[in-house]
N, C-alpha and C positions, 0 to 999 in steps of 0.2 A: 601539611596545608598546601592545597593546588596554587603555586606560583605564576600558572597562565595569565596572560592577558587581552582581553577580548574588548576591538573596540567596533561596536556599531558605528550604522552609515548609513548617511541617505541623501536622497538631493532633493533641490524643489527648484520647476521649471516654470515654463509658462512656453505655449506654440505659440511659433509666429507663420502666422499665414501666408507673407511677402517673403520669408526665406523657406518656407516650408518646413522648417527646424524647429528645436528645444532652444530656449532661450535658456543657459543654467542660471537662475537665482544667489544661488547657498548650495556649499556644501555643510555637512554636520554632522559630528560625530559625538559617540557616549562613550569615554572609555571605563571598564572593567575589571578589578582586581578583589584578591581577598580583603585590599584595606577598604577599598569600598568606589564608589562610580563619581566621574567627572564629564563636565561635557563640555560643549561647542561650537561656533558655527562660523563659516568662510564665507562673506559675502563677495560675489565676483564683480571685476570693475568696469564693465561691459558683456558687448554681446556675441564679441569674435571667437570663435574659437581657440585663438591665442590665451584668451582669458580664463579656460579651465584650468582646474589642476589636475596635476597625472595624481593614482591611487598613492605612491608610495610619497607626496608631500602631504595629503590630508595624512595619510597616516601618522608620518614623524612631526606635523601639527599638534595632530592629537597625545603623539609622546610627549612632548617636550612643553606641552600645558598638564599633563599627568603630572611630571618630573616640576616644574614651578607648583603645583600646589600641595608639594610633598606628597602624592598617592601614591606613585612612582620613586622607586631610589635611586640613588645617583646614576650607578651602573646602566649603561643604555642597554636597552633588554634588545637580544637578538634576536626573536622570534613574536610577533603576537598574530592572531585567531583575527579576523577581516568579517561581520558578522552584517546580511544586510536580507531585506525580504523580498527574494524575486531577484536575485543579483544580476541577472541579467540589464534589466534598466537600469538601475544603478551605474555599472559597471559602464555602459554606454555613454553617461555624463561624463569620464575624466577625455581628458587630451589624449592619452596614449590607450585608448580602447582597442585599437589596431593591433597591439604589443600584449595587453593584458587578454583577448581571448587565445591568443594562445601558449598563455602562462597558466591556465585555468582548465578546467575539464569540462565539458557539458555534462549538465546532469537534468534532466527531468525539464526540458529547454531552457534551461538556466544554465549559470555557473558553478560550480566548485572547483576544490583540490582534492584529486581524489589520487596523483600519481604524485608527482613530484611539484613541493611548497615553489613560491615565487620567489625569489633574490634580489637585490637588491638593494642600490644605496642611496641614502639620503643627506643631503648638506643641511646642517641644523642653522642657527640664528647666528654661531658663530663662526658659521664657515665650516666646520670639523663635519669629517666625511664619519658616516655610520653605516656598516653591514645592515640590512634589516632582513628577516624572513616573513611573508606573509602566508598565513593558510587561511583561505577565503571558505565560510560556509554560508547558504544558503538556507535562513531562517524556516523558509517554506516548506522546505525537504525534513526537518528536525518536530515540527507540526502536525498533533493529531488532526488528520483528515484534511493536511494542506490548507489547515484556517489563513484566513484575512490578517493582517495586521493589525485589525482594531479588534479581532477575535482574541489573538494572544497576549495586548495589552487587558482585554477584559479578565483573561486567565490568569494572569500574572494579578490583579486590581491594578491596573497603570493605563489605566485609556485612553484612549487617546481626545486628542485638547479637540474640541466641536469649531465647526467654524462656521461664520454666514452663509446662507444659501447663494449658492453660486458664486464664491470666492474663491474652492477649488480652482474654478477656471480661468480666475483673475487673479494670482497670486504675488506678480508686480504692481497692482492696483493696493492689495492688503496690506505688501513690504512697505509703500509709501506711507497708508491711511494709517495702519496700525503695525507699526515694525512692531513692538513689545511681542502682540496675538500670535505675528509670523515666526519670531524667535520661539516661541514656545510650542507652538505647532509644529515647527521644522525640525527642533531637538529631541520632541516625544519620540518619533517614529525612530530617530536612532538609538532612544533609548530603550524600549520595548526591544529592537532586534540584540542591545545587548545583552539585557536583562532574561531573554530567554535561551538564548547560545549560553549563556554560562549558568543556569538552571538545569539545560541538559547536560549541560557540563557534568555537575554536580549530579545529575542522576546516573551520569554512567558510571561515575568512580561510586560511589554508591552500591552499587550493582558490582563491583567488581570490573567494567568491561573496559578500562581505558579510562585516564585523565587527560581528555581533549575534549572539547565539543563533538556528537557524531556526527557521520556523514549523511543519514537517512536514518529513518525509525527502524526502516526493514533489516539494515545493517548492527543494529540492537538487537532486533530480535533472533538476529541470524548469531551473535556475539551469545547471549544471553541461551541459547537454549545449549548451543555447542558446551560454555563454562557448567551448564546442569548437566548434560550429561557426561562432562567431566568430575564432576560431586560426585554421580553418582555410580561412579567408574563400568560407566555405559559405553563402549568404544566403537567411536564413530564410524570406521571403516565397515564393521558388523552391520549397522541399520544401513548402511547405503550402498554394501557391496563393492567394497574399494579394499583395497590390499598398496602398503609403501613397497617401491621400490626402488633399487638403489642404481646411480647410473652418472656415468662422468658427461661433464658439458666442461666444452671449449669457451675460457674465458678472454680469450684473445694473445694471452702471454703463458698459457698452462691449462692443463684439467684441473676440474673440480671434483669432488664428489655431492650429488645433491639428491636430497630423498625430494619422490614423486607419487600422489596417490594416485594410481589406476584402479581401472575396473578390472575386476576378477574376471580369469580369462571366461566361464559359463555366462559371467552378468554380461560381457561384451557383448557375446555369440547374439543373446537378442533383444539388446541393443535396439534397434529399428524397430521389434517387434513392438517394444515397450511407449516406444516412444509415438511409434504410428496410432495404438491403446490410446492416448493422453489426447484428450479434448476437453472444450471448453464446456462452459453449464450451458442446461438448453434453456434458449430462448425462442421461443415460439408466440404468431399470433394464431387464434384458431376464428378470426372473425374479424368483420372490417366494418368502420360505421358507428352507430350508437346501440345500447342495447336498450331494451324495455325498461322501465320504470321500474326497479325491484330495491331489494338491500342487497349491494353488489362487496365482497369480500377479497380484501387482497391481506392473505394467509403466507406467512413464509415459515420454513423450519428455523428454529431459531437455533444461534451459532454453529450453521449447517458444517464451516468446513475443518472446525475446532472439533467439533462432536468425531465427522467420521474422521478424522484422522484419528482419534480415540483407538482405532480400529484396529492400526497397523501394531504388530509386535513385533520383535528382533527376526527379520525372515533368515531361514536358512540357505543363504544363497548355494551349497556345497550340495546342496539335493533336491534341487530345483530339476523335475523332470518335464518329459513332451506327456501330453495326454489328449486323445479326441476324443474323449465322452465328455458331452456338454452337463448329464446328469454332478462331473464332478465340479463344475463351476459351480459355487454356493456362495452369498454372499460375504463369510466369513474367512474364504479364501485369495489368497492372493495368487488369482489365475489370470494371465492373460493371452488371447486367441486373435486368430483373423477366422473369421466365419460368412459364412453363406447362409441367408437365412428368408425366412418368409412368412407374414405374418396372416390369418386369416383375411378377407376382404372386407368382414364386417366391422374388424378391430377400428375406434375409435383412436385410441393414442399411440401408435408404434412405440417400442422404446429405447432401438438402438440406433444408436449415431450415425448416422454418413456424412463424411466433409465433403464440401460443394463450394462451388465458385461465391455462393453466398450464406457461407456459412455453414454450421451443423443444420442436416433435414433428417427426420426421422421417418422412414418411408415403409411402406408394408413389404417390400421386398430388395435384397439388395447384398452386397460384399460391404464388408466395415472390420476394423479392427478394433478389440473392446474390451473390458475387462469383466472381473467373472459376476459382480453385481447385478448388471444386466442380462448376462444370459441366463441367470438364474430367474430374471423376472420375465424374458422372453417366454422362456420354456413356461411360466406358469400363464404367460397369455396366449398359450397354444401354439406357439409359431413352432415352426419347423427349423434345426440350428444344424448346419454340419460345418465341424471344427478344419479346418484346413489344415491348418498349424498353430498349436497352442504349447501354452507351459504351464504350470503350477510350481510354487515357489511354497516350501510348507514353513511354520514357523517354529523357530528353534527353541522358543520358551513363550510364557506368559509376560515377560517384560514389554511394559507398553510404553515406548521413550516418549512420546507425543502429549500422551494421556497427563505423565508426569509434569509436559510443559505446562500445556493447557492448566492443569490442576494449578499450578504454582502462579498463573497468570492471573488466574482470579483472587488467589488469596491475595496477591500483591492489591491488585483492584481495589478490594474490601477494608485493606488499610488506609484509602485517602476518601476522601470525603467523595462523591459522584458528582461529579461533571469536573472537579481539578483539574490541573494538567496533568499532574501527576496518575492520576486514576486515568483519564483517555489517554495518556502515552502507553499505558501499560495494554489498555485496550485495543490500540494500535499495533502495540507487539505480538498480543495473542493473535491478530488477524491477518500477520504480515508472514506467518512463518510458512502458511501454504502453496504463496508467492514464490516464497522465494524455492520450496520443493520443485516449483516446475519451472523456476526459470533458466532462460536459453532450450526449450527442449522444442518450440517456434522460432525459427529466421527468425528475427525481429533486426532491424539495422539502428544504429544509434550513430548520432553526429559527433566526431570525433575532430576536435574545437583544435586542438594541438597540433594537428595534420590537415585539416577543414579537408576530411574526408568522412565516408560511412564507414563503420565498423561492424561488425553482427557482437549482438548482447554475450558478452558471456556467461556458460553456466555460473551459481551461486556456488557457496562451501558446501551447502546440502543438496543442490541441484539430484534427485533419482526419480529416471522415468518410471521404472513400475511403479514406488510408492504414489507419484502424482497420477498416476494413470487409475488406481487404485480409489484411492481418496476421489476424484470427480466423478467418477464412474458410481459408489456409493451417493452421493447426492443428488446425480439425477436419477439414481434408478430408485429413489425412495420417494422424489418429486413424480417421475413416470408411473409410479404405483396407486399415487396417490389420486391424480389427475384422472388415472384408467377405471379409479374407482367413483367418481363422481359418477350419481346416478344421470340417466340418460335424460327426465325431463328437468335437467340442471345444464344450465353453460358455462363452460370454463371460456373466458375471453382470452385469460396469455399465459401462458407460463416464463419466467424469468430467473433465472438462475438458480434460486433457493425459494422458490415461492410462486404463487398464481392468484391471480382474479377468476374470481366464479360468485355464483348467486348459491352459493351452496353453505352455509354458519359453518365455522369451525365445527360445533357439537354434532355435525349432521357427515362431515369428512371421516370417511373408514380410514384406520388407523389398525388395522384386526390385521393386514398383510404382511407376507416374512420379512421383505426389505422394510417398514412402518415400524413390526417388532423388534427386528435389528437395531434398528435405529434410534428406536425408543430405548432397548437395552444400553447403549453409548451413551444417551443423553441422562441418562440414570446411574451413570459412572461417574459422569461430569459432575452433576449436578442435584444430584439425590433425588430429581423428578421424571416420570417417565415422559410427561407430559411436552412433548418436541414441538408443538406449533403455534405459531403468536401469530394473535391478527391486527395489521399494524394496520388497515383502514376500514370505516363504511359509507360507503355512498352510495347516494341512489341512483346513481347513472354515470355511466362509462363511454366514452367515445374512444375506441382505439381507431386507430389509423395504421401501425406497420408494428413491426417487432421492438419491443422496448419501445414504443409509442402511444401511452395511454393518457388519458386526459377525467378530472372529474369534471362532469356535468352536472347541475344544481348544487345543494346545499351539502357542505362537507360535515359529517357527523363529528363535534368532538366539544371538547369544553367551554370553546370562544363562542360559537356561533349558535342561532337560536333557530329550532325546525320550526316549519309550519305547522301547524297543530292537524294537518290530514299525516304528513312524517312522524309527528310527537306518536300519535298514534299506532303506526306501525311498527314505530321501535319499541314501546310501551307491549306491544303486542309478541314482538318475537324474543325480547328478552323474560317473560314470561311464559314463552314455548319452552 
């Protein structure tokens, strides 16, 4: 039985305009164990500053009402889990804010513990000094798709208490009128943040992956595929091209000896090339404005970057050669080049990438670094390719570690009921693991709360450029195929990462091309259906304005809302085509 203790937190304020500040109200806390949950609330005795409390007295508050109403045992527990939604604000309420961000890590502009727990003492009722340790997690961070607080009370069934219109902003007004309302408003919110910290609790040990609350979903999913492909004595330095090595570090009084995963001296060599390859999904507009009155289709591949990771198998990094024939880049290879290229004048949709000051542009002529996806789809849209420097990397067997995740991610899915938490956590997982393939492979800087300096992101445990370079490069060269095949008296408005607007019905999108097929073949691994493209809207009018900027205009086609009967007609009409 998990012995943790998790106690939620939350505060409730009220602005005051003449000091420009939070007035704090209440502190309030839910605590958390396997005997079962207690709560409470700190109301403050003024408006001074003087009158908060630092974190570690609500905390040993919170103990020491655990311990009186027997949930807690005598023994003062030396460690508990600090669990709040958005800890950042939170965290700003106590006295020593100053002291706790950098006890804390920043995470996602919030707070956590992601390095070293907080310490810490506390004087109880009777005087007696106690050790505490706090590990603070960040609700928000543990949350399929970063929901609301009243979203993951709705998941949990624990929602939150409703309250008058416009009392949020008057919450010293409510504490007067209706203390009872305000108590029970005040203690929900901490208790939904502990009720779901120790849900994920219980889903990690569950899972095998740790008895703590996590730190992030992607941190699951990163946990969670690593233990599968330890089942399945899949060894991880093989799919990512890493080899241990062994090497003494100065620990200030002696050597150590300490194993190190590097890159294999060939996977380093190109290194940069792999990594220059690795770009983002395209986002393009191809029109500015409103468009015509039509049935306008925004079509995506469905679970685009789960599918093509399907893709990758165990590469053979030990025979990974140079090659300038562009014929040998095919989709099915894990080849990547820097090329020179040029695409006919009359070509509609270019399909290789260039980075620019604003982004990926896909231009009819130009130097780009790409992987073999795409030049397989250049070369069928005629352009002219000559390889500079490339490599091909062949694969060492049929094992598809990805495929395996993915596969195990659904069946987990299929077990909880659809919309759960437990089914979108898992949803979350399958979607987090492509992330973290490419993360750190862009500068990215992060605020480092500890030092209140910048830091650069670091690579994940699976962080590998080819395979990410790999993997994106299949999704838009199957989005690029797709888009190039829209017949010419059709408009494509944008394309967007995994998907486009066009006046073109799905049944009417060529899906007959080799990256379509490919593709299809993946989504038929996954999912027993060839069938890759889901249309997630119809309407009759579209106003784009920039990239990733589109807007419906008139009536939105779907089950709430009622067409005109000149629309009723149209759609009576093309679903009958």
């Amino acid at each position: 039985m998990n012995d943790s203790i998790i106690i939620g937190f939350d505060t409730e304020y009220v602005y005051r305009p003449d000091s420009q500040s939070n007035h704090i109200l209440s502190y309030q806390y839910a605590g958390m164990t396997a005997q079962g949950m207690w709560t409470g609330i700190v109301y403050t005795q003024g408006a001074e500053k003087k009158h908060r409390l630092k974190l570690r007295e609500l905390m040993g508050i919170a103990i020491e009402a655990g311990r009186d109403q027997k949930i807690l045992g005598r023994t003062w527990p030396s460690k508990v889990y600090a669990a709040a939604h958005f800890t950042r604000a939170d965290l700003a309420s106590f006295k020593d804010f100053n002291v706790l961000k950098t006890q804390f890590d920043a995470l996602r502009g919030s707070y956590s513990t992601i390095s070293s727990s907080y310490r810490c003492t506390y004087h109880d009722k009777n005087r007696h000094v106690h050790d505490l340790e706090i590990v603070l997690r960040d609700t928000m961070a543990i949350t399929p798709g970063g929901s609301s607080l009243a979203a993951i009370g709705d998941l949990h069934q624990y929602e939150k208490i409703k309250l008058p219109h416009g009392a949020i902003e008057q919450m010293d007004k409510l504490l007067v009128d209706d203390p009872d309302l305000f108590k029970r408003y005040a203690i929900r919110d901490a208790e939904i943040a502990a009720k779901h910290a120790w849900a994920m609790m219980e889903f990690a040990e569950a899972q095998g992956l740790g008895n703590e609350p996590p730190l992030t979903i992607g941190s699951l999913a990163t946990n969670h595929i690593l233990s599968l492909w330890d089942s399945e004595n899949i060894e991880v330095n093989a799919i990512l091209g890493r080899e241990t090595v062994r090497e003494q570090k100065w620990t200030g009084r002696g050597y150590r000896t300490i194993n190190r995963d590097v890159p294999l001296p060939q996977v380093h060599d190109h290194i940069s090339l792999a990594t220059e390859s690795y770009h983002g999904g395209r986002n393009e507009a191809y029109m500015f404005g409103f468009t015509h009155d039509d049935f306008w289709f925004d079509i995506d591949l469905s679970g685009a970057y789960s599918t093509a990771m399907a893709a990758i198998r165990i590469p053979d990094y030990a025979s990974l050669y140079e090659d300038r024939d562009p014929k040998n880049y095919t989709c099915d290879v894990l080849g990547l080049a820097r090329v020179r290229f040029r695409f006919p004048d009359d070509t509609r949709f270019p399909c290789l990438p260039v980075r620019s000051n604003h982004g990926l542009i896909f231009p009819l002529e130009g130097v780009t670094h790409v992987a073999s996806p795409e030049i397989e789809l250049a070369l069928q849209m005629d352009a002219d390719i000559s390889i500079e420097h490339g490599i091909i990397v062949p694969w060492a067997n049929e094992v598809r570690p990805f495929e395996l995740f993915s596969r195990g991610v659904r069946q987990h899915r299929k077990e909880h009921k659809k919309g759960s938490i437990y089914e979108r956590t898992w949803k979350e997982i399958g979607n987090s693991v492509y992330g973290k393939l490419a993360q750190g492979l862009r500068e990215k800087r992060i605020y480092d709360s500890r030092t209140n300096s910048s830091q650069i992101l670091p690579p994940s445990k699976i962080t590998q450029p080819y395979l990410a370079a790999y993997v994106t490069s299949i999704v838009r060269a199957v989005l690029g195929e797709l888009i190039a095949k829209i017949p010419s008296d059709k408009v494509v408005v944008s394309a967007t990462t995994d998907g486009f607007i066009s006046n073109a019905p799905k049944e009417n999108v060529d899906v007959s091309g080799t990256l379509s097929l490919f593709f299809a073949d993946l989504a038929e691994r996954m999912t027993g259906s060839r069938d890759f493209l889901e249309m997630k809207h119809i309407v009759p009018q579209v106003l784009c304005f920039k990239t990733r900027g589109q807007l419906t205009v008139g009536l939105l086609v779907n089950e709430h809302l009622t067409l005109t009967p000149y629309w009723r007609l149209k759609l009576i009409h093309l679903i009958q085509c």
